[in-house]
N, C-alpha and C positions, 0 to 999 in steps of 0.2 A: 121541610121543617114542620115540625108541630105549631101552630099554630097559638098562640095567647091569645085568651081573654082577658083586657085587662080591667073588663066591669067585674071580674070575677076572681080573679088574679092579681098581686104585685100591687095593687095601687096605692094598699094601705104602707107597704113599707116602703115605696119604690124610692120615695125621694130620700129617706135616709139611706138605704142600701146603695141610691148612687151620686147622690152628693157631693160637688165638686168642694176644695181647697180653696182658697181666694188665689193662690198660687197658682194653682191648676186653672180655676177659669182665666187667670188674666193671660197663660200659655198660649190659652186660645183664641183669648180674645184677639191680641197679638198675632196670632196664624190668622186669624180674617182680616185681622188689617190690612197684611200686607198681599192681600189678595184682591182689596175693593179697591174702588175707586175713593180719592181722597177725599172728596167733599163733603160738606152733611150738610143736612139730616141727608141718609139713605132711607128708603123703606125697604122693611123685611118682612120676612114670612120666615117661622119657624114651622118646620113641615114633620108633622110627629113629636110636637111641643112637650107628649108627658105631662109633668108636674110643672113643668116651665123652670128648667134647672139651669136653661139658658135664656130663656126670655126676656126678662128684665136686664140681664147685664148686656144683652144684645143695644135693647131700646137706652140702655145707656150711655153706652160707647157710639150706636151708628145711626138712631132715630125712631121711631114710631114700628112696633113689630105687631104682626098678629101670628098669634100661638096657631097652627090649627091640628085639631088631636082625634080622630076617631073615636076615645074611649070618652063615656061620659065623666065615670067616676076619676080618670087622668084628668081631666077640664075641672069638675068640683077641687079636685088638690090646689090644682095649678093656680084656679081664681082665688081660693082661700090663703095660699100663701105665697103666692109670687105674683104679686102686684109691682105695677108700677103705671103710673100715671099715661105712659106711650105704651101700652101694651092691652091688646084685647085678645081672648080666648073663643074661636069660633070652633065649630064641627065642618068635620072633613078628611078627607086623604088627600093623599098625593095623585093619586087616581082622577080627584073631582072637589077641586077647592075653590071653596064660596067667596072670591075676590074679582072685583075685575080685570079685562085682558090687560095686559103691558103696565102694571100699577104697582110692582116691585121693583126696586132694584137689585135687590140679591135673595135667595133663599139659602136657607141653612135645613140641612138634612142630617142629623148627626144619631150614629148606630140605628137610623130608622128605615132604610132602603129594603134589608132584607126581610122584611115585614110585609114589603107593598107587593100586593096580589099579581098584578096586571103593568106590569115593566111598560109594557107596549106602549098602554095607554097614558100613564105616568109621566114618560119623558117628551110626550108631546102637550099634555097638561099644564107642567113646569115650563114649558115654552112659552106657552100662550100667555101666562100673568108674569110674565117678567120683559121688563121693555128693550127693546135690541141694544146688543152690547150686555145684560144685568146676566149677572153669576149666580151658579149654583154651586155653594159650599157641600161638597159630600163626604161626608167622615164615612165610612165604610170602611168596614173590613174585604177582603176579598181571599178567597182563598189560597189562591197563590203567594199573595201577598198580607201573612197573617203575624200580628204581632206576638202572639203564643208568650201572652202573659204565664208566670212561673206557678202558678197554681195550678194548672191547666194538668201539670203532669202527675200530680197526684190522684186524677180521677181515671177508671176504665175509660180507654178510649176516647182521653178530652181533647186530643190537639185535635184527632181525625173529627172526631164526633163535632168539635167547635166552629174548624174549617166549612165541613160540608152546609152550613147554614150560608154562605157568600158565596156570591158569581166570581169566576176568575176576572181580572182586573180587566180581561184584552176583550170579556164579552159584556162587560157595564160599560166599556167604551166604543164598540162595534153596535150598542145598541141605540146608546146616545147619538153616537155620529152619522147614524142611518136618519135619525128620523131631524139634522143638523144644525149640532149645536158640534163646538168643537172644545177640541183640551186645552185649555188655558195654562194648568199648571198639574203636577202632580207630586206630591213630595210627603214628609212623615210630620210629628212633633212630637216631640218625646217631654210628656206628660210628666209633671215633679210627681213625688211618691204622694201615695195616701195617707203615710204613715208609717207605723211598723207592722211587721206583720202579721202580729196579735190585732191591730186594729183593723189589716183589711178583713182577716178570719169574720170577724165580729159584722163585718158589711154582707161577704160573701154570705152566712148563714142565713139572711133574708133570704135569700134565693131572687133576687129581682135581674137574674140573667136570662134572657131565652135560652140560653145554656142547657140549664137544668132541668128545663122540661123537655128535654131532646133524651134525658140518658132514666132509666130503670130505676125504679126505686134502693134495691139492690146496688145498683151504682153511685147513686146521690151517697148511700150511708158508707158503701165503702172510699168514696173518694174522699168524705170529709173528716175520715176518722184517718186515712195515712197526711190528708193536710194540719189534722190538730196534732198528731203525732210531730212533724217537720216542725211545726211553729212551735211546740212546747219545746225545744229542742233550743230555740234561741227568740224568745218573743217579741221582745226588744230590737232587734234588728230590721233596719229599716226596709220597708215594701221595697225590690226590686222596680225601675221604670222600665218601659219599653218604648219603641217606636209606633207611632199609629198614623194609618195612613190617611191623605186628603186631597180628595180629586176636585180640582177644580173645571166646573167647565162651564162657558159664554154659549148664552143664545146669540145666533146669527142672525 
């Protein structure tokens, strides 16, 4: 996949363009729950934090979270408006993250996998700062297993083109389980709508997808003019939902 910059790209619109629902977050927040452990405070790691579009409602529901974000101008967002009193914002990836060993309980990784360079070294990373028994939430797309939101088919080439950005499900699992950690759980949640579908147009036009910088300029314009064509067509109509998938899996 092409590769973002997001000191250079997306950061200015990112949080509007992906912006959860209270609806949508509490979907989710609800999906973590019933995947930790009961007790609290947990501590977390949000791994690919962004804007911090889940940060604070993390340290709200489960304890004390640190964002950690590679991009700087993603961290300036994130500190300026997603605060929250259990939440700090450091530098770092998934790769090589500045906590110490066994000092999480759970990490949340949500659409940020496909991004991380270095798989290998990642999933033994993730191991080390999470204390035996602590989960890794991974929202992931996988190619095999791809939710082919309804927009997708308005653009050249958007399901293939969207797909090929994700590992098949059986090799994000074969990767993890080599270096041993195992599957705890793996299942979907189907996300309430955005709105209508005049209002996701209105998100999607940000361009805050890695999506978009996978397809030609040529394709960006003709894909968004057969989707403003569809939507004018019924505006008001509410955004389709879909399934999205979520792998859980426990360090050993």
């Amino acid at each position: 996949m092409k590769r973002i910059d997001y000191d250079t790209e997306q950061y200015q619109d990112y949080a509007r363009g992906r912006a959860l629902t209270e609806q949508q977050l509490q979907a989710w927040l609800g999906a973590f729950a019933a995947v930790l452990p009961e007790r609290r405070p947990l501590a977390g790691l949000d791994v690919g934090s962004g804007t911090g579009r889940f940060t604070p409602a993390l340290a709200q529901a489960f304890g004390p979270v640190t964002g950690v974000e590679p991009s700087v101008r993603m961290r300036e967002v994130a500190q300026a408006q997603s605060r929250h009193p259990d939440v700090r914002y450091v530098a770092g990836s998934a790769e090589e993250l500045p906590v110490p060993s066994g000092s999480a309980d759970y990490i949340l990784m949500f659409l940020s996998w496909h991004h991380v360079q270095d798989k290998r070294r990642a999933t033994r990373e993730l191991a080390r700062v999470l204390r035996p028994g602590g989960r890794l939430l991974l929202r992931a797309n996988f190619s095999d297993h791809h939710p082919r939101p309804w927009w997708l088919a308005h653009f050249p080439r958007g399901y293939e083109t969207d797909a090929a950005l994700f590992q098949p499900l059986h090799e994000a699992i074969a990767m993890f389980t080599a270096d041993g950690w195992r599957v705890a759980s793996f299942g979907t949640v189907t996300e309430p709508s955005y709105g209508t579908r005049a209002e996701m147009l209105g998100r999607l036009r940000l361009r805050t997808l890695s999506f978009f910088a996978q397809l030609s300029p040529d394709e960006v314009e003709t894909g968004f003019r057969r989707l403003e064509e569809a939507v004018a067509a019924d505006p008001g109509a509410p955004a389709p939902v879909f399934s999205e998938p979520l792998l859980t899996l426990e360090r050993c």
